[in-house]
C-alpha positions in Angstrom: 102.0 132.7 137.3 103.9 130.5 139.9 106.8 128.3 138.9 105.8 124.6 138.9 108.1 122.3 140.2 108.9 118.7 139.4 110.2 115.9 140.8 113.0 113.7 139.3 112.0 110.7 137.2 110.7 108.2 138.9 112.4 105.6 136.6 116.2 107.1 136.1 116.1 110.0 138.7 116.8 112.3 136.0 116.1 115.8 137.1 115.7 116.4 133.4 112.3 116.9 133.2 109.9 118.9 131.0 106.5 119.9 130.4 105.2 119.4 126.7 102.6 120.4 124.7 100.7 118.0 122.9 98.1 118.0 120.4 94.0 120.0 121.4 96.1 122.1 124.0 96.9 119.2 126.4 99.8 119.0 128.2 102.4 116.4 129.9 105.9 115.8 131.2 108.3 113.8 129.8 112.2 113.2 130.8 114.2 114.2 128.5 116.7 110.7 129.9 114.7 107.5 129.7 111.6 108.9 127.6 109.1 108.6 130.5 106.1 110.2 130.0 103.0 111.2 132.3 99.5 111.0 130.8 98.3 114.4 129.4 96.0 116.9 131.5 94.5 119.9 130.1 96.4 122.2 132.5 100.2 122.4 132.9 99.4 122.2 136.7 97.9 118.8 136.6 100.5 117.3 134.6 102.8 118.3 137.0 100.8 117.1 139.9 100.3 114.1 138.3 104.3 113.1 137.6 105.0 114.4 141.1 102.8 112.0 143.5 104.1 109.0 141.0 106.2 106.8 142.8 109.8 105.6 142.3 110.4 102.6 140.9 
C-alpha cells in the first residue's frame, strides 16, 4: 500500500493533518489545529483526494 500524502490545511496551514475513521467504515481528514474536517469517503484514498484539491482560504 502506497503512502497517501496530504496537503496543509487549507484554513491554518497546519501540516497537522490526519486521516480518521468514522462510524460504517468511512473515512475523513481532519487537522488536528483548527478542527477542519473533509466530508467522509469510503476509501482512505478519496478522503485524501478530496482535502487535497480543496482550496486555501
Amino acid at each position: 500500500m502506497s503512502e497517501i500524502n496530504l496537503k496543509p490545511c487549507p484554513h491554518c496551514g497546519s501540516f497537522k493533518t490526519c486521516i480518521r475513521t468514522m462510524s460504517y467504515f468511512r473515512f475523513k481528514v481532519i487537522c488536528k489545529t483548527c478542527f477542519a474536517a473533509g466530508g467522509a469517503r469510503f476509501t482512505k484514498e478519496e478522503a485524501a483526494k478530496v482535502w487535497n484539491r480543496r482550496v486555501m482560504a
